[in-house]
N, CA, C and O atoms as CSV, one atom per row, in Angstrom:
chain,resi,resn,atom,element,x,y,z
A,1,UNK,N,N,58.579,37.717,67.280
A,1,UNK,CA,C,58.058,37.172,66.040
A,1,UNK,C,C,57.406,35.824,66.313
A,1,UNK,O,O,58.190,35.078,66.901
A,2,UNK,N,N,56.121,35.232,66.052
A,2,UNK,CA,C,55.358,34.590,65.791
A,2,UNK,C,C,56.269,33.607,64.673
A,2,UNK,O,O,56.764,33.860,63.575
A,3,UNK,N,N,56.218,32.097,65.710
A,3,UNK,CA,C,56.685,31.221,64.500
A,3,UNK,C,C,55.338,30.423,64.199
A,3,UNK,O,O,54.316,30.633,64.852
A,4,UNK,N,N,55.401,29.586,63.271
A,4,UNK,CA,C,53.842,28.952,62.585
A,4,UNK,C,C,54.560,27.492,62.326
A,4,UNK,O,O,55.725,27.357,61.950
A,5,UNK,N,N,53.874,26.706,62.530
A,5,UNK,CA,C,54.124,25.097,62.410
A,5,UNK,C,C,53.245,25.349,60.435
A,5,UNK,O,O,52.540,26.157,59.831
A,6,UNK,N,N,53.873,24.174,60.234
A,6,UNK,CA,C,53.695,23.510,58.792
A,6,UNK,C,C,52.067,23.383,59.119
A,6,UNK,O,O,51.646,23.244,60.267
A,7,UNK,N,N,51.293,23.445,58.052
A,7,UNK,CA,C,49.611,23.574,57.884
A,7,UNK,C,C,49.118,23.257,56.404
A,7,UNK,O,O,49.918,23.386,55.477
A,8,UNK,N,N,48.330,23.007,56.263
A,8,UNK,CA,C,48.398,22.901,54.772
A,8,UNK,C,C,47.182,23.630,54.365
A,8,UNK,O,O,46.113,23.292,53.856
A,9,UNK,N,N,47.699,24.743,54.757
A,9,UNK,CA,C,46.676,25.962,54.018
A,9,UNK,C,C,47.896,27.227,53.510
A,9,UNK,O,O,49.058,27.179,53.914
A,10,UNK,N,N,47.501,28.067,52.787
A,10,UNK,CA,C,48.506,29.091,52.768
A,10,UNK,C,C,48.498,29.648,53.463
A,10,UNK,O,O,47.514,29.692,54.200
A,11,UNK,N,N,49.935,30.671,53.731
A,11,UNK,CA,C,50.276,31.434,54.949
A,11,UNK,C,C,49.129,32.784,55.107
A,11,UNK,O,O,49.130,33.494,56.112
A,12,UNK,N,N,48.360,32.955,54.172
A,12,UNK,CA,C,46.776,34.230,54.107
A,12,UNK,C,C,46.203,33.830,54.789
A,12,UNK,O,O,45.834,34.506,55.749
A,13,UNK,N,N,45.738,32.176,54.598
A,13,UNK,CA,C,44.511,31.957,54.778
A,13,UNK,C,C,44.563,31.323,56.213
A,13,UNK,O,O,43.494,31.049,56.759
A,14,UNK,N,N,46.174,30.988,57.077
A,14,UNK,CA,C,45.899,30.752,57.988
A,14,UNK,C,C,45.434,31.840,59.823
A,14,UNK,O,O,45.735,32.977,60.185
A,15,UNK,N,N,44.725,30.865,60.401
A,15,UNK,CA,C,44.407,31.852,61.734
A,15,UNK,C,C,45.338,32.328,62.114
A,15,UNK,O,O,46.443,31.785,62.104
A,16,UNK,N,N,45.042,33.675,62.616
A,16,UNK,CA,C,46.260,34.648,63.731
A,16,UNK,C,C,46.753,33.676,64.249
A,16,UNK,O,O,46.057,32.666,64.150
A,17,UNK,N,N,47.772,33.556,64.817
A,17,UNK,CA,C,48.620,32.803,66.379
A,17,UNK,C,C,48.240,33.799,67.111
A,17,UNK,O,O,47.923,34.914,66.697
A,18,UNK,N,N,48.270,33.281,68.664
A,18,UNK,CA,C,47.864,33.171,69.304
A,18,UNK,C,C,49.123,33.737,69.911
A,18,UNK,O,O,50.176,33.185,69.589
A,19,UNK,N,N,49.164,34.706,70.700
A,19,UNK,CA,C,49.821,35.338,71.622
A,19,UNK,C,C,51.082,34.712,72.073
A,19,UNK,O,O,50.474,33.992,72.866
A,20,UNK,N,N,52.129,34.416,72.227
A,20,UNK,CA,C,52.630,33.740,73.700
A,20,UNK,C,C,52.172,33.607,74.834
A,20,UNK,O,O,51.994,32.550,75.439
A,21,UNK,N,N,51.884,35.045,75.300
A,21,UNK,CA,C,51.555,35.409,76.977
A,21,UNK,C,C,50.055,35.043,76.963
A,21,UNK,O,O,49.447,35.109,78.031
A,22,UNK,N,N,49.325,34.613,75.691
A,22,UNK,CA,C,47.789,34.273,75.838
A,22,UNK,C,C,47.537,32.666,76.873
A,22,UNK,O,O,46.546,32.255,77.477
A,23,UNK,N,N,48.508,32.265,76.751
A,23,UNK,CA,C,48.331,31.537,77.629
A,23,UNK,C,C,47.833,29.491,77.118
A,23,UNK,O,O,47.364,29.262,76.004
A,24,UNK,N,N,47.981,28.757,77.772
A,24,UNK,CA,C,47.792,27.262,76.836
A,24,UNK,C,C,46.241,27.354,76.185
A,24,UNK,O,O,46.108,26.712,75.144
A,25,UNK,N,N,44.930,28.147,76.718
A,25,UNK,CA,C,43.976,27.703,76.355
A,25,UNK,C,C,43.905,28.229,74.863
A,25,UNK,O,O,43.290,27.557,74.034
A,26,UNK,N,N,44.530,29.432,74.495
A,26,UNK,CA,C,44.759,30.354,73.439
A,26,UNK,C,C,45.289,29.281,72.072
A,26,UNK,O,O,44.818,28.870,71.011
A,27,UNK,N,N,46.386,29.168,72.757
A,27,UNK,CA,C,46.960,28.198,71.934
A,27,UNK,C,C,46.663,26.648,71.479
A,27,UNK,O,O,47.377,25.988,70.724
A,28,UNK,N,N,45.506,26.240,72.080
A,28,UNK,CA,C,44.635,25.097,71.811
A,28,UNK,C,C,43.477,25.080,70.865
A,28,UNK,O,O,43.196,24.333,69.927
A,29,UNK,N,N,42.978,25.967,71.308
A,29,UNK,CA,C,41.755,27.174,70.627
A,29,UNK,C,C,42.638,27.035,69.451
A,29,UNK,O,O,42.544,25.935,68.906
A,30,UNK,N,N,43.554,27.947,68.866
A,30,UNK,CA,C,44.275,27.786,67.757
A,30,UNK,C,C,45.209,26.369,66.727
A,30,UNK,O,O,45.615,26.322,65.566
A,31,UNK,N,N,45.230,25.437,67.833
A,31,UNK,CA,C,45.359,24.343,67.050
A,31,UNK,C,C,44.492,23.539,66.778
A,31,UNK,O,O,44.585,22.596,65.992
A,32,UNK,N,N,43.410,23.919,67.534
A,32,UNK,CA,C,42.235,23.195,67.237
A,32,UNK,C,C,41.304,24.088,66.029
A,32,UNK,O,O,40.399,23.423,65.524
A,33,UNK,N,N,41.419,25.222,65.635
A,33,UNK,CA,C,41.203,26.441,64.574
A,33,UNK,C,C,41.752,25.633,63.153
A,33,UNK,O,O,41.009,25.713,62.174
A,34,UNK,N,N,43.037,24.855,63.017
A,34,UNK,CA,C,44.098,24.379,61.797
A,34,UNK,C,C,43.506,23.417,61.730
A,34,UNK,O,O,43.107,23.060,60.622
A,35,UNK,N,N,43.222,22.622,62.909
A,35,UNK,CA,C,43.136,21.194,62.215
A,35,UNK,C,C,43.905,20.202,61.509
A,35,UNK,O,O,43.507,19.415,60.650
A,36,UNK,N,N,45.335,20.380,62.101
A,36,UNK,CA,C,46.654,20.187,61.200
A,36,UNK,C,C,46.511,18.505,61.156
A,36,UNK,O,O,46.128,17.873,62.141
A,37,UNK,N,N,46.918,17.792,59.715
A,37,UNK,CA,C,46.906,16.307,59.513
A,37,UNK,C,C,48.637,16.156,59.985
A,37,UNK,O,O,49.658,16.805,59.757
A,38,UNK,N,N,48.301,14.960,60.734
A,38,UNK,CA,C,49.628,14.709,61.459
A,38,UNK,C,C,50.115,13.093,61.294
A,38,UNK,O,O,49.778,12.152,62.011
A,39,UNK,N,N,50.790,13.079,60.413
A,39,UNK,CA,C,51.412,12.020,59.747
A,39,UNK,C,C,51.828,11.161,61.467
A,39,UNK,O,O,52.108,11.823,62.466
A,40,UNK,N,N,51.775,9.688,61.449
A,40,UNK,CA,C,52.654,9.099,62.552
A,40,UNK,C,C,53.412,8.107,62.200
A,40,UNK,O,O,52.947,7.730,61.125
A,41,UNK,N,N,54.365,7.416,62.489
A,41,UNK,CA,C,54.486,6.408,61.908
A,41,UNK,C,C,55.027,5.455,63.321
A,41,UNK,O,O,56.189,5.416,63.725
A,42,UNK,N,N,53.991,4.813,63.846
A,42,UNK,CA,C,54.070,4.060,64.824
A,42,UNK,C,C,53.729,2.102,64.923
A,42,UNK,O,O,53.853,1.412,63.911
A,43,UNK,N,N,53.367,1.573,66.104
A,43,UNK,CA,C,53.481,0.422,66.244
A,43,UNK,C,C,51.893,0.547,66.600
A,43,UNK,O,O,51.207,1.534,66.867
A,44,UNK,N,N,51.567,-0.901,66.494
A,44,UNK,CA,C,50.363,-1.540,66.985
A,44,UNK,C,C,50.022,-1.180,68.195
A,44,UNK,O,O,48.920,-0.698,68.458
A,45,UNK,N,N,51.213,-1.443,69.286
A,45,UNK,CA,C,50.867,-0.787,70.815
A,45,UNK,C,C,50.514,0.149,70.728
A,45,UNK,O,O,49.375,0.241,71.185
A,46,UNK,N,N,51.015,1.301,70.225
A,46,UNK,CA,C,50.905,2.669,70.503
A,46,UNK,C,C,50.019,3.249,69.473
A,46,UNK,O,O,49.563,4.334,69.835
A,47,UNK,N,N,49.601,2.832,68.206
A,47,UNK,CA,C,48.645,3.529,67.568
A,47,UNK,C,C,47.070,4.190,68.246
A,47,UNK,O,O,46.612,5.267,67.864
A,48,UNK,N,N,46.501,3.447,69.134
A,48,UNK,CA,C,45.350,3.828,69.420
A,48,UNK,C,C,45.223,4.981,70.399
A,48,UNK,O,O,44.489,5.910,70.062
A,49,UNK,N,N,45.991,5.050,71.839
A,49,UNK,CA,C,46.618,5.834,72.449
A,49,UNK,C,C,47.067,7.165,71.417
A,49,UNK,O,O,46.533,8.271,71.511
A,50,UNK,N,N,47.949,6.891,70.608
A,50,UNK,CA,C,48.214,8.341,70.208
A,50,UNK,C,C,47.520,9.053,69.148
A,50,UNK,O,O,47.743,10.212,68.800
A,51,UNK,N,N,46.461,8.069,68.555
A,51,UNK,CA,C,45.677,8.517,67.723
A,51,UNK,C,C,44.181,9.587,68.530
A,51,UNK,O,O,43.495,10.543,68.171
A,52,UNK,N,N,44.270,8.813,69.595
A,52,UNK,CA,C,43.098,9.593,70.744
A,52,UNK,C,C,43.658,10.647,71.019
A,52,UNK,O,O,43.081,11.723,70.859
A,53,UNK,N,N,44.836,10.558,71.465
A,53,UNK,CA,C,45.622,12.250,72.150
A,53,UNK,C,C,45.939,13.109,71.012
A,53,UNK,O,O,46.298,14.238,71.348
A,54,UNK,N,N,45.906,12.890,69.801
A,54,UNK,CA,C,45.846,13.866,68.587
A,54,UNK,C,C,44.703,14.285,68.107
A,54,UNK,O,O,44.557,15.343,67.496
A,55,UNK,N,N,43.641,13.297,68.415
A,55,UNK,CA,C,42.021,13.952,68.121
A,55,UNK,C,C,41.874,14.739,69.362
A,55,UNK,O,O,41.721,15.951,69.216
A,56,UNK,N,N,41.890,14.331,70.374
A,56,UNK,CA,C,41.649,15.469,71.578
A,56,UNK,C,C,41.974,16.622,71.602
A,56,UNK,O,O,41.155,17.347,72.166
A,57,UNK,N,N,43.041,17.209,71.131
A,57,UNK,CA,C,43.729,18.287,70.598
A,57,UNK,C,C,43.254,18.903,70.109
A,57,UNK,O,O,43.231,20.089,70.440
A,58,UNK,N,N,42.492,18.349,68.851
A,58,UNK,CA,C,42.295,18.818,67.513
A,58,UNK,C,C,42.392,18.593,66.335
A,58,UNK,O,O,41.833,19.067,65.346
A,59,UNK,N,N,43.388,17.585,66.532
A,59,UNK,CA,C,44.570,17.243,64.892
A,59,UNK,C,C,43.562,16.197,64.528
A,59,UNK,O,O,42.687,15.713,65.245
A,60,UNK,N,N,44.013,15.793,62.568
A,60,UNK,CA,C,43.900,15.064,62.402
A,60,UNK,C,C,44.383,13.792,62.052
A,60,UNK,O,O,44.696,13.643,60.871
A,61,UNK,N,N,44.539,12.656,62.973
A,61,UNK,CA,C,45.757,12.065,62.598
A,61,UNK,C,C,45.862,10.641,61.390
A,61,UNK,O,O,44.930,9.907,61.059
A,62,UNK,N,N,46.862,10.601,61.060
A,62,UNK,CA,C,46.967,9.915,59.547
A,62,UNK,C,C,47.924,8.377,60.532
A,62,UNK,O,O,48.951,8.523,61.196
A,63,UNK,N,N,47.583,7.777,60.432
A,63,UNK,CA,C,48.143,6.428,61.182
A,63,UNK,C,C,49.137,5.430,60.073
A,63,UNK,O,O,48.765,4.894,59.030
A,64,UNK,N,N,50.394,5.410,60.658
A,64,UNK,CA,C,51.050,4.857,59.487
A,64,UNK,C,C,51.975,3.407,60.603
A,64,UNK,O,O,52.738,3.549,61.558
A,65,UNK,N,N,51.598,2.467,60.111
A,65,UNK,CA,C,52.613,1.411,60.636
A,65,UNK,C,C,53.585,0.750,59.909
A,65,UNK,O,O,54.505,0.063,60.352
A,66,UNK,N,N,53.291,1.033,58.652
A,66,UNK,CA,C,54.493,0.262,57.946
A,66,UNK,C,C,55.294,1.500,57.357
A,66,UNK,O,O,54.756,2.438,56.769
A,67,UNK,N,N,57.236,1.316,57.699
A,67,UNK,CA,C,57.951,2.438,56.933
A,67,UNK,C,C,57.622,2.707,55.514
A,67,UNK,O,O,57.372,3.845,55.115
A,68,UNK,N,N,57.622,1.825,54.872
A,68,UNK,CA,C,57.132,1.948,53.323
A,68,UNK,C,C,55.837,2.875,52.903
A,68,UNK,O,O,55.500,3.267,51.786
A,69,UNK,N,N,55.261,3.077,54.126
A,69,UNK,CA,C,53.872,3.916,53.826
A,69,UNK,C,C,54.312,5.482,53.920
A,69,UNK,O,O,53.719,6.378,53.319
A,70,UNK,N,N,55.233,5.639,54.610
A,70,UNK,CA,C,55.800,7.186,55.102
A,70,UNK,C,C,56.100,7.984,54.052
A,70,UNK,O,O,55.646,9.127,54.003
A,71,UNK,N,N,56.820,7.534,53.181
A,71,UNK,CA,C,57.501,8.276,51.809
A,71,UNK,C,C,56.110,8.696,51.115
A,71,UNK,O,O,55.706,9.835,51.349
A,72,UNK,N,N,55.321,7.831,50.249
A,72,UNK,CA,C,54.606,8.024,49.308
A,72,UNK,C,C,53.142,9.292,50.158
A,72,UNK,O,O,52.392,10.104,49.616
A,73,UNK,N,N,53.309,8.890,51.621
A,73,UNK,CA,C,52.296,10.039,52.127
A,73,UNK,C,C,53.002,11.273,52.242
A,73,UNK,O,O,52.469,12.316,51.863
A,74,UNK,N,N,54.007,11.258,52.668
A,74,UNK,CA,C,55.132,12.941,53.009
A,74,UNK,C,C,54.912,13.036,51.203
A,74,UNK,O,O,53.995,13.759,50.814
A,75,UNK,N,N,55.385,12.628,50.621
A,75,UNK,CA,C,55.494,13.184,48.773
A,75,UNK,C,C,54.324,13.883,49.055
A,75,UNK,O,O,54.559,15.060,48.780
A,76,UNK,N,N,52.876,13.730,49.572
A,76,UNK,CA,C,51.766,14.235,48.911
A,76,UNK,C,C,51.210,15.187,49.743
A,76,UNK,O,O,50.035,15.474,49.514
A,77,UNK,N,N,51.891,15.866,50.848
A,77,UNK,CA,C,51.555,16.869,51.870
A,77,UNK,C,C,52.562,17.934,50.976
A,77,UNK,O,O,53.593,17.709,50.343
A,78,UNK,N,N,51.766,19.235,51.224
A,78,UNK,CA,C,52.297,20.429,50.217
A,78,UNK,C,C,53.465,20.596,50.903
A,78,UNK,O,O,53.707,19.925,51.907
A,79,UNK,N,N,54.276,21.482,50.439
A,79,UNK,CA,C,55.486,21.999,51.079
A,79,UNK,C,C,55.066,22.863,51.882
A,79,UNK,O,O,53.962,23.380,51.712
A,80,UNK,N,N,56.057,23.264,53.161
A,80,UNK,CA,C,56.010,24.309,54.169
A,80,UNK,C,C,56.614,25.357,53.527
A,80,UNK,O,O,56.750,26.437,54.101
C-alpha cells in the first residue's frame, strides 16, 4: 500500500505515487508534480540554506522564524 504525505489538494486530484521499486528519480518527479508548501520554523542561520534545498526539490517553502507565527499558519493549511 502506497502511503501519501499531507498535500493540499484532495486525495482525486492528487498524482499517482510513484512506485517504491521506481526508484529516487520517480519519486522526485513526483514531489516535484505536488509542489507541497512546507511550513519551517527556523533561525536566521539556517533559513537560507534550507529554503534553497526545499526549492531544489520542488517544494514550496513558507519561512517562519518567530514561534508565534507557527500556530496562526498551521490553523490555515487544510486538514490531512
Amino acid at each position: 500500500m502506497t502511503q501519501h504525505a499531507c498535500i493540499n489538494t484532495h486525495p482525486k486530484e492528487r498524482p499517482a505515487a510513484a512506485a517504491p521499486s521506481s526508484g529516487p528519480a520517480a519519486l522526485l518527479q513526483a514531489l516535484r508534480a505536488d509542489t507541497p508548501l512546507v511550513a519551517c520554523i527556523t533561525n536566521a542561520v539556517a533559513t537560507n540554506f534550507t529554503a534553497n534545498v526545499l526549492l531544489a526539490v520542488g517544494a514550496a517553502p513558507a519561512m517562519v522564524d518567530i514561534t508565534g507565527e507557527a500556530g496562526p499558519f498551521a490553523a490555515g493549511a487544510p486538514p490531512c
